[in-house]
C-alpha positions in Angstrom: 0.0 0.0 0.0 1.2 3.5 -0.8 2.2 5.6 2.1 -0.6 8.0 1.5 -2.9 5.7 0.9 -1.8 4.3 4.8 -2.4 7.3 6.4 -5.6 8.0 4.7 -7.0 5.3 5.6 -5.5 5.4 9.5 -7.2 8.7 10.0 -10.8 7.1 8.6 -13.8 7.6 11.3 -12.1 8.8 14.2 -14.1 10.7 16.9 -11.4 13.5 18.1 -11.6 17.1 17.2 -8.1 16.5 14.8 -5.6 14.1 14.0 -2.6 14.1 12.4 0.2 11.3 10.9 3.7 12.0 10.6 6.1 9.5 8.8 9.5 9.8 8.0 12.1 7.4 5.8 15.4 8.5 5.2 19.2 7.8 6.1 22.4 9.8 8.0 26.1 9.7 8.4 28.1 10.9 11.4 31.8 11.1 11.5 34.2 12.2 14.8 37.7 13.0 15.1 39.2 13.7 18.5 42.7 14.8 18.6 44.6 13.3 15.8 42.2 10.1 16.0 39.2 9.1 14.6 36.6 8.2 17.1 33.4 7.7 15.4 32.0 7.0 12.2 28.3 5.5 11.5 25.6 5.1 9.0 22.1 4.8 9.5 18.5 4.2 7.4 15.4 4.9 9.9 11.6 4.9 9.1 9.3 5.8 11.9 6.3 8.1 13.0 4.2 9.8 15.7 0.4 10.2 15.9 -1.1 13.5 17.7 -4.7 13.8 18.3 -6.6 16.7 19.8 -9.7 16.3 21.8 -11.1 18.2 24.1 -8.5 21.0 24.6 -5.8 18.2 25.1 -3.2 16.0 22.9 -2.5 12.3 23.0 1.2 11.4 21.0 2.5 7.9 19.7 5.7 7.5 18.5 6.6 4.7 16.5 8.8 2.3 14.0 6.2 -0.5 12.6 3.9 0.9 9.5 1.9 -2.2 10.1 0.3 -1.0 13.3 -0.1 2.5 11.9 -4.1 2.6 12.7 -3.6 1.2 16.4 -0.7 3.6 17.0 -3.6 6.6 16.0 -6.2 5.2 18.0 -4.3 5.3 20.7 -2.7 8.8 20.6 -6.9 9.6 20.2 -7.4 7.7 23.7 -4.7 9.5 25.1 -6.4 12.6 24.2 -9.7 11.6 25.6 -8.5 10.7 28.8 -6.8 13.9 29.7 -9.4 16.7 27.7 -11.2 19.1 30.1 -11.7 22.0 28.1 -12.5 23.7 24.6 -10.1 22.9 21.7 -8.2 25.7 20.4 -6.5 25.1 16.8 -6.4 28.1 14.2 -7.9 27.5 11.0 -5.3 26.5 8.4 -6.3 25.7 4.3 -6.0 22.1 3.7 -3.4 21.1 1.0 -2.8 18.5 -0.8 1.2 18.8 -2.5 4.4 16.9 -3.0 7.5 18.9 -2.2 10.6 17.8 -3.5 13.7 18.4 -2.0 16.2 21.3 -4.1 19.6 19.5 -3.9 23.2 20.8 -5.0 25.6 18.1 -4.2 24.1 15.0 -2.3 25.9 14.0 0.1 24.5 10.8 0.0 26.6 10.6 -3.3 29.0 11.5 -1.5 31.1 7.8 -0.5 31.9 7.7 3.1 35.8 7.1 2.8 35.9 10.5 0.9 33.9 12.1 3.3 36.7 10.8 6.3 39.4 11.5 4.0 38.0 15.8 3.9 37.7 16.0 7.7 41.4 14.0 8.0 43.1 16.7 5.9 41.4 19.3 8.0 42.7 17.7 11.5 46.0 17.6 10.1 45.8 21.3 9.6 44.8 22.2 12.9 47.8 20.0 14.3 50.7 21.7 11.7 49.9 25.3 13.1 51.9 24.9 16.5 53.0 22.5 18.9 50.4 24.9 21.4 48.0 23.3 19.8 46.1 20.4 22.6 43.5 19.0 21.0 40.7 19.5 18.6 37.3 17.7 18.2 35.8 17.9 14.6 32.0 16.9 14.1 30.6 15.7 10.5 26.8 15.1 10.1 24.0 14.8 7.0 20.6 13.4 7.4 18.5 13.0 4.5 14.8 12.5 4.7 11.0 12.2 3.1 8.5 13.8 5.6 5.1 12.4 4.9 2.1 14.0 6.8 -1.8 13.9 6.5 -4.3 15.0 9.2 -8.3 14.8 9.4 -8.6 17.9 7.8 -7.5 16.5 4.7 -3.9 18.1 3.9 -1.8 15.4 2.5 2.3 16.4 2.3 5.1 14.8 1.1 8.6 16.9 1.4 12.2 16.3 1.4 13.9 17.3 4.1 18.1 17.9 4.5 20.5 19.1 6.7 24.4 18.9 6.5 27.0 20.0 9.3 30.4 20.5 10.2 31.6 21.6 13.3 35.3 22.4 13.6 37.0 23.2 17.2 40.9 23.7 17.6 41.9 24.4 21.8 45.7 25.7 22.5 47.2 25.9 25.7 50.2 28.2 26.8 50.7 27.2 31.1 47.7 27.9 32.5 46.0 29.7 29.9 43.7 28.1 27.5 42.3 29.7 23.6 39.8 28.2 21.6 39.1 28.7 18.0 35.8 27.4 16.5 34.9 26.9 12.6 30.9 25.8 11.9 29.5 24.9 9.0 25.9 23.9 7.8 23.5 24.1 4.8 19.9 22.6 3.8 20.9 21.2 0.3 24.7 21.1 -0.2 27.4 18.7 0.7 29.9 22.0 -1.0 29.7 24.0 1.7 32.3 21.6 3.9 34.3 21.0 0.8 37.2 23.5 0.1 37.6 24.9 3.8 41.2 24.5 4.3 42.6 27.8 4.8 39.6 28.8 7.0 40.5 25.8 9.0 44.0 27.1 8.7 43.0 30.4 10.5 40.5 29.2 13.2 43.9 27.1 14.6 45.6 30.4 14.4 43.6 32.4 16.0 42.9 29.8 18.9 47.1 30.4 19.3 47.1 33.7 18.8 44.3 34.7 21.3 46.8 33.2 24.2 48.7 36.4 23.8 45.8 39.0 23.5 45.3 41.1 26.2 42.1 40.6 28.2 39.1 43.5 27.1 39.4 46.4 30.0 35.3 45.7 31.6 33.2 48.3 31.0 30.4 50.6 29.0 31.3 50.5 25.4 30.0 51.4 21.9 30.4 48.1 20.4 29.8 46.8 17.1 28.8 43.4 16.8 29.7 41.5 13.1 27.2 39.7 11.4 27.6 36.3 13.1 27.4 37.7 16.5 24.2 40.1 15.9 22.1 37.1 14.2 23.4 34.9 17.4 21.5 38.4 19.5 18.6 38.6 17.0 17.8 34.9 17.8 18.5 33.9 20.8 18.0 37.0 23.0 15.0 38.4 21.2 13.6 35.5 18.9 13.0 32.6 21.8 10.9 36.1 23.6 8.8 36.0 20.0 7.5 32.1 20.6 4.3 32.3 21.4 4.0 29.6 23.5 6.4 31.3 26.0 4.3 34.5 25.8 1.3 32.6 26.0 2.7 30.9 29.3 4.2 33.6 31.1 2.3 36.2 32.6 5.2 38.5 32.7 6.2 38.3 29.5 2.1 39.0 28.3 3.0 42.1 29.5 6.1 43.1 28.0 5.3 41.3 24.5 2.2 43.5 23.6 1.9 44.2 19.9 2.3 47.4 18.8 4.8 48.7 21.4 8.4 50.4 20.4 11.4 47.9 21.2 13.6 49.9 18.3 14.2 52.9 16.0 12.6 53.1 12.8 15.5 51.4 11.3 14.9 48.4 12.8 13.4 45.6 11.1 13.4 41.8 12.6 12.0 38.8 10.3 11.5 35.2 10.9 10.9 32.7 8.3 11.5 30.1 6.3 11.1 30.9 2.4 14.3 31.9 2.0 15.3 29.3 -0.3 18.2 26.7 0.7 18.7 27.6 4.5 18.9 25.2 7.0 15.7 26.3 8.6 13.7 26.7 5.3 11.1 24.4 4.4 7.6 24.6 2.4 5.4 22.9 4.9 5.7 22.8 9.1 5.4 20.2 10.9 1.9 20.5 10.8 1.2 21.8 7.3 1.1 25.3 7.5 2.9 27.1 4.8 6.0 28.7 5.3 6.1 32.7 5.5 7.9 35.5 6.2 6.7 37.1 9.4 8.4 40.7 10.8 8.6 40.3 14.5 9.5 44.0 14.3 8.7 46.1 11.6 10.3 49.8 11.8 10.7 49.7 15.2 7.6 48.7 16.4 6.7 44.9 17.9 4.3 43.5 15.2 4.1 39.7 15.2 5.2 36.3 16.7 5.8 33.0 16.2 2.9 30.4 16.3 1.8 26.7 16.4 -2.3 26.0 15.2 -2.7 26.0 18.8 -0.8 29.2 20.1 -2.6 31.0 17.3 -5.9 29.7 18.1 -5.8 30.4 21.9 -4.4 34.1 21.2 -6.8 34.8 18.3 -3.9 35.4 15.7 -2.7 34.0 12.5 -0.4 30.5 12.2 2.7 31.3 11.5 4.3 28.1 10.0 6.4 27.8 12.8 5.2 24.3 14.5 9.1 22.2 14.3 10.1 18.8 15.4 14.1 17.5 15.5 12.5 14.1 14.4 9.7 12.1 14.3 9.6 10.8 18.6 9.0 14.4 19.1 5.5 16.4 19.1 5.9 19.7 17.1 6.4 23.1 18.9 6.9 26.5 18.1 10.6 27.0 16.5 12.1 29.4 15.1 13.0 29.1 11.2 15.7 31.6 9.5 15.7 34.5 12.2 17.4 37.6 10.9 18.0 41.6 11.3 17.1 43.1 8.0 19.7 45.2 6.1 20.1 48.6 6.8 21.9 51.5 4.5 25.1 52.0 7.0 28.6 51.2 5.3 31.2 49.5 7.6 33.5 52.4 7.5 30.7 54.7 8.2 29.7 53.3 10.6 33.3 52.8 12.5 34.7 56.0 11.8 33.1 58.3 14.4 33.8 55.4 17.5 36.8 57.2 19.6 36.8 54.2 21.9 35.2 50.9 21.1 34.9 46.9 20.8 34.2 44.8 17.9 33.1 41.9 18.8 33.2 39.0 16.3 31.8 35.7 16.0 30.1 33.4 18.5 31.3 31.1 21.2 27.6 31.7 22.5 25.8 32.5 25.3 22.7 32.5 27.3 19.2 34.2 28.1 17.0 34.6 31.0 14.0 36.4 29.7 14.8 39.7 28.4 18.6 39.5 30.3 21.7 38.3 27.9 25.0 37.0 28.2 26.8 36.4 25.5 30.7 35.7 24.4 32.1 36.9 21.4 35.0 34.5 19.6 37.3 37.3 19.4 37.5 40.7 19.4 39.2 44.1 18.8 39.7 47.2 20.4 38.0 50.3 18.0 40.2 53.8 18.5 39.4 57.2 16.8 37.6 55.1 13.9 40.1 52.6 13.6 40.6 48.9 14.1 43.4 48.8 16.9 44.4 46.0 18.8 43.0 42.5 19.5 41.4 41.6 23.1 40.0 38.4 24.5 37.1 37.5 27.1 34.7 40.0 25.7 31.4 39.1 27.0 28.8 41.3 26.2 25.6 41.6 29.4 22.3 43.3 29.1 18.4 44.0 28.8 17.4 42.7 25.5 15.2 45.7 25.1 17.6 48.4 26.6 19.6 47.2 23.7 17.4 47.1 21.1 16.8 50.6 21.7 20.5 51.5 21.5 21.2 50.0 17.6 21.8 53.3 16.5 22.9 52.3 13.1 22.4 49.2 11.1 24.7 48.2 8.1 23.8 47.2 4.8 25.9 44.0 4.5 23.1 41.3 5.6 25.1 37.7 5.9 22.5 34.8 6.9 25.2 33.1 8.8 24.8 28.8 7.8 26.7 27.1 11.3 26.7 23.6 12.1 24.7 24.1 15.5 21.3 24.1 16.3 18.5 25.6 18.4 17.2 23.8 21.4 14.1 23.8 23.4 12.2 21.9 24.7 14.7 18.7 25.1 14.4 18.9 21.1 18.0 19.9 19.9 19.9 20.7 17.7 16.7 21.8 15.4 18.0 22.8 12.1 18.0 27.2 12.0 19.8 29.7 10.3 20.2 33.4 11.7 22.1 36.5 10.4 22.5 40.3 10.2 24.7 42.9 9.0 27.0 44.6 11.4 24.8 46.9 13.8 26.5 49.5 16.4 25.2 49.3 19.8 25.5 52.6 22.2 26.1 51.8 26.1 27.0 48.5 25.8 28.2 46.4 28.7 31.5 44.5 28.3 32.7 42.6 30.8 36.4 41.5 31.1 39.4 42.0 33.6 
């Protein structure tokens, strides 16, 4: 039986308010070297599914591996439902469609033969060990999954869509006594085993750098104009103001109601935020969600002004707004929730040099080694980072760890450049005990007035 034809047919004469089949088939490869060794290397097919019914304001969810028992496994994620339902179901209206997506592919990795794939990330190893003898270690991560998502619910919608993601995640650590420098190289894409090909000299610096940062001087803490590069400032946009846009949290949390309310000022006018996944060939782009809603583009802040969030069916039927195409799943054991997708500052019309050359004393702060939120409070560490002095790039500094109220922030990018980069890493978002969700973020460089840096 065709695989549409199964779900159809599991769905038939159920009494729930909806229900919806997930299946996925597909395959993955993983490679790890640690140190100068090879520790890991596997290859894997997997076909499996989950069943989510809605009845009575709550969900029932069935994971599972045998096709054969496909209409048990959705009767039971019904009688789940059943059992725990108290209340009015809540589940925005969304057009039901009926479409097969193919997957947009430059070089398949699963072309791609394993031993060639293992000989790449050898040659990049021995790179990071001929830079210097301060060199300790390094730990380099290789990953592609390649899958068909099927879905169909009791609404009608029937999708089939190729999914991919591809990463590479590069980490070189040098020691000098006491002191220890990391230098870190990510790498991702949604339809291209190319973008880990050919990476050799940027390998080549991110040892270097990891060595060189044992003799930079530690940033002086204090209150800065500091401009963050592209990488860093999508890191910001996501995870310090895009997690704040999932409606589920605002939904949730009382405090954040109140913050979150549409139509207030979080920026100046040149501030634009967007979430979404039609741009084409990102690791967070897709047609359908996870619970076929079409992709968009949705401003989170449009000139300054809070406009929109991010929404599930459910989110977007208990707060009366629009679906989003936002509802993500890592994999088929997990229930979808709202994600993000390709989270982004829009361009502005600021040059670089412009927008440098009237700092008298600055830091800019580039790349990631990440951070952390706690509602609108950030932390985050920049990878590196240099000292800005009468307009001018001066010398390099370490340990610059940027602190602050998301929204204080916001309010002082006083000038956004016009060099967007979505920025393609081989990480991922987590939430939920779902990581690492495939997402893409970027910006151009943005200046930030009043910044706190901390450091020695």
């Amino acid at each position: 039986m065709k695989v549409r034809d199964l779900l159809t047919e599991a769905l038939k004469g159920l009494r729930a308010d909806y229900v919806e089949v997930r299946v996925e088939d597909g395959e993955s490869t993983g490679i790890t070297f640690r140190g100068k060794e090879l520790e890991d290397i596997g290859r894997a097919a997997f076909v499996g599914g989950n069943a989510r019914a809605l009845v009575n304001g709550a969900w029932g969810f069935v994971s599972f591996n045998d096709l054969h028992e496909l209409r048990d496994r959705v009767v039971m994620a019904v009688r789940q439902a059943r059992i725990a339902g108290g209340e009015k179901s809540a589940l925005a209206e969304v057009p039901p469609v009926v479409e097969v997506a193919p997957l947009s592919i430059g070089k398949d990795p699963a072309q791609v033969p394993l031993s060639e794939k293992v000989r790449l990330l050898e040659e990049y190893n021995q790179i990071i060990w001929s830079i210097s003898p301060k060199i300790q270690t390094s730990v380099i991560r290789y990953s592609d999954t390649k899958k068909t998502v099927y879905f169909a619910n009791s609404q009608g919608s029937y999708i089939e869509q190729g999914k991919m993601d591809i990463t590479a995640h590069l980490s070189a650590l040098a020691r000098e006594g006491r002191d220890v420098q990391q230098g870190l190289l990510s790498k991702g894409s949604g339809r291209d085993f190319s973008i880990v090909e050919g990476l050799h000299s940027e390998v080549e610096k991110t040892a270097r750098r990891a060595v060189e940062l044992l003799s930079a001087q530690p940033v002086k803490g204090g209150e800065y104009t500091v401009i963050l590069d592209p990488k860093l400032a999508g890191v910001f946009a996501h995870e310090a103001f895009g997690h704040l846009s999932e409606a589920d949290y605002v939904y949730e949390n009382e405090k954040l109601r109140e913050i979150m309310i549409l139509g207030k000022r979080f920026g100046r006018d040149h501030l634009n935020i967007v979430d979404g996944a039609l741009v084409p060939g990102l690791r967070g782009s897709f047609k359908y969600d996870d619970e076929g809603t079409p992709a968009q583009k949705t401003y989170l802040i449009k000139d300054g002004i809070l406009v929109g969030r991010l929404h599930s069916r459910e989110t977007a039927g208990k707060m009366g707004e629009t679906p989003t195409g936002n509802a993500r799943a890592i994999n088929y054991l997990h229930r979808p929730i709202v994600r993000m997708t390709n989270t982004y500052i829009e361009a502005g019309s600021v040059s670089f040099d412009d927008m440098i050359a009237d700092v008298k004393l600055g830091v800019y702060a580039v790349d990631s080694y990440g951070g952390e939120t706690s509602m609108e409070m950030f932390t985050f560490t920049a990878g590196q980072g240099y000292m800005i002095r009468q307009g001018k790039i001066a010398e390099p500094v370490r340990n610059v760890t940027l602190t602050g109220n998301v929204f204080t922030t916001l309010m002082n990018i006083d000038a956004i450049g016009e060099d967007l980069v979505m920025v393609e890493g081989g990480g991922g978002c987590g939430k939920g005990g779902q990581m690492p969700l495939p997402v893409s973020d970027g910006s151009p460089h943005i200046r930030i007035t009043r910044c706190v840096v901390g450091g020695t």
